[in-house]
Structure formats: structure tokens, C-alpha cells
N, C-alpha and C positions, 0 to 999 in steps of 0.2 A: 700071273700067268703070262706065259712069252709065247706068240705064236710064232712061228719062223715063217718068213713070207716066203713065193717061189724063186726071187730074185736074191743069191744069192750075196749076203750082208746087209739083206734089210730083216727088218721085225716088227711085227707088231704086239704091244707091251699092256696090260690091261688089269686094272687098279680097282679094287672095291673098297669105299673108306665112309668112314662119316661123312654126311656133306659137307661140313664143316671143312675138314681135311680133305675133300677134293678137291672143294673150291679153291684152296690154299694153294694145292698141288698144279691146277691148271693158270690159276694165275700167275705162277712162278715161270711156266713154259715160254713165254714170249722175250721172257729176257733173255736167252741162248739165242734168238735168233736174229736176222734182219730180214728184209723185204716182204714184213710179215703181215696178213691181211684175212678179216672172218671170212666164216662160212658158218650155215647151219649147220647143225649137225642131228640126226635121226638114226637113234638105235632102236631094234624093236618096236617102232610105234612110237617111241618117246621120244619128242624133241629138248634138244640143248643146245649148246654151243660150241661153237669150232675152230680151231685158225690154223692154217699153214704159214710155213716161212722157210726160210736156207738156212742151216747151220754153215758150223766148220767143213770145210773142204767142199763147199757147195752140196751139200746134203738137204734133201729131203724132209723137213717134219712137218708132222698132224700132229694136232690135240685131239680131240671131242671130250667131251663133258656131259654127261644125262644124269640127271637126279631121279631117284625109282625108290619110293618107303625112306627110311632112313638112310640110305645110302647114294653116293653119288660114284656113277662109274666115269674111269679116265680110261678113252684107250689113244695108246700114242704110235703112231707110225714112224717109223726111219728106215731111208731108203738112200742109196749112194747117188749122189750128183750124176753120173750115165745110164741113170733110170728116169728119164724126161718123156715116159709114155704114159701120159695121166692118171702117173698113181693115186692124184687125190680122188679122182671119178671113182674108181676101183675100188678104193676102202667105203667110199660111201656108198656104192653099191651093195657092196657086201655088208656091211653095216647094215642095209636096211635087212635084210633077208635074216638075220637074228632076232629070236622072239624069247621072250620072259619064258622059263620053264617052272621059275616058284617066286611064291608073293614076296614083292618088296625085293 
């Protein structure tokens, strides 16, 4: 699923996998970037794991990570380098306000 953020050429991008294959998936994320550093991360109630950093052209990226049943959700933020108005606050904001609609 892709969401189209309001800021036009960002996205936010979100993965439903085995945990096995999320965790694959999120661990792979840190090596595209630099200046890169955690965060929690809280989707629905659930905690996981987080990290920001800058890609190419000074770009924007989020990971998060939450494990729910069998499955481990990725959602990934990107957002253009002249968007420096604390988009990570913004996703985690909204992140929290998402609740479970069906088990696992």
C-alpha cells in the first residue's frame, strides 16, 4: 500500500510480511542511508523499532517496524530534502492514532 503524503514527492509506503521477512526488510534500510540514528517506534499500541536518516539528494527517510501475530509491519516514509519541518514528529504522530481493525 502507498500513501501519498501532502507534500508533494513524498510517500509513505507500508509492508505486511512474515516477521521473518520484515525484519530482513528493515534491516536492509539503514544501508541506503547516512546520518542515520533510532527512534521508537509506536503503531496502534504496538511498539517496535525505528530509524531516520538522509538518503540521495539529501532526502528524508523513516523506517518503523512492529510485529502484530504473524506478521511484521514496515512503514517507510520519504520526503524531499526542503521538507525540514519535522516530518519524523508528523509520521509518529499519526502513527499513533492507527488502531488494529482485525486480529494479528
Amino acid at each position: 500500500m502507498i500513501i501519498v503524503y501532502t507534500l508533494p514527492g513524498s510517500a509513505i509506503d507500508i509492508y505486511r510480511e512474515p516477521v521473518s521477512s520484515a525484519l530482513a526488510s528493515f534491516r536492509d534500510f539503514p544501508h541506503r542511508l547516512h546520518q542515520v540514528r533510532p527512534r521508537p517506534a509506536v503503531i496502534g499500541g504496538a511498539r517496535g523499532a525505528g530509524l531516520v536518516g538522509v538518503g540521495p539528494g539529501g532526502a528524508i527517510y523513516e523506517a518503523s517496524l512492529v510485529g502484530r501475530g504473524p506478521f511484521g509491519y514496515v512503514v517507510d516514509f520519504t520526503t524531499p530534502s526542503y521538507n525540514r519541518v519535522a516530518p519524523e514528529l508528523e509520521l509518529a504522530d499519526m502513527l499513533r492514532t492507527w488502531r488494529w481493525t482485525t486480529p494479528g
